[in-house]
Structure formats: C-alpha cells, structure tokens
C-alpha positions in Angstrom: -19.6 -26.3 -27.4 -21.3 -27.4 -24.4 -18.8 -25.6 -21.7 -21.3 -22.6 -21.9 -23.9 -24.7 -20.1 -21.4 -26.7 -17.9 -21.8 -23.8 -15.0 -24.9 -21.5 -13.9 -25.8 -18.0 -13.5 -25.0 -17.8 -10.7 -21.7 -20.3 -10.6 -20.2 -18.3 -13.8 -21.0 -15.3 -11.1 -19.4 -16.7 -8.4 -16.6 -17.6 -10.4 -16.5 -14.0 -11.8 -15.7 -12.1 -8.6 -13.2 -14.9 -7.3 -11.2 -14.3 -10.9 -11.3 -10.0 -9.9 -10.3 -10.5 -6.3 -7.3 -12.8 -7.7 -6.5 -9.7 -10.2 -6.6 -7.4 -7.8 -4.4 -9.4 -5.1 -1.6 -9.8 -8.0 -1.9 -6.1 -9.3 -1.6 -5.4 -5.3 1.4 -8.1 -4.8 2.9 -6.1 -8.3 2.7 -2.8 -7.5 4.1 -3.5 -3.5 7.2 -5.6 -5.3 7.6 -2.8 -7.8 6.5 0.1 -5.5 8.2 2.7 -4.3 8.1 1.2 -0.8 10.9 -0.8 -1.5 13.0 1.7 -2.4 16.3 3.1 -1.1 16.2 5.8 1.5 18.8 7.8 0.6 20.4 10.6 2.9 18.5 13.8 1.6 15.2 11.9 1.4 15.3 11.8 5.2 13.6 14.2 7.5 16.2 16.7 9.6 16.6 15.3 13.6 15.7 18.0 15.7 18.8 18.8 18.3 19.2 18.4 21.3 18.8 22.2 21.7 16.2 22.6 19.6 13.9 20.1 22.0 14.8 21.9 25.0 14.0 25.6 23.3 10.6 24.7 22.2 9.9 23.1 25.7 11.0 25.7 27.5 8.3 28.0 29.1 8.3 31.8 27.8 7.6 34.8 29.8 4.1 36.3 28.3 
C-alpha cells in the first residue's frame, strides 16, 4: 500500500488536527441540539418576579 507515503509528517499532522477540530465542532453542534438549552421552561423552573412592593421596600431608605 502506497497511501502511507502519499502525505508527509507534517501533511498527515496538519490533517490530524483539522479531523479533531471537525469532531469537536459536531460533538459541540450534538450536545447544543441535544442540550438542555433547548429545553422547555416550565412554570416552576422560573425565578419568582419580585413585586412591585417588594422593589420599593428594599429601595426605600431606613432610619439607622
């Protein structure tokens, strides 16, 4: 087989990290698809709104 001498050192190198930065870009495009970033935000997952009142008590300026 003559394909082992086709590239170089340094092409087979080269050609190396281009074939890890394209697995790592689809195990990236994978896990965002798949993620849990594209899940459903469901009512009790949200943070409680802070009132009205609430906003004005914890502006308002106490006597020391």
């Amino acid at each position: 087989m003559d394909n082992m001498n086709l590239f170089s050192d340094d092409q087979m190198a080269v050609l190396g990290c281009l074939a890890a930065i394209a697995a790592c870009m689809l195990m990236m495009g994978l896990s965002f698809r798949f993620g849990t970033v594209n899940e459903v935000v469901g009512e009790s997952d949200l943070p409680a709104q802070p009132t009205a009142d609430d906003v004005r008590r914890s502006t308002e300026r106490r006597a020391a």
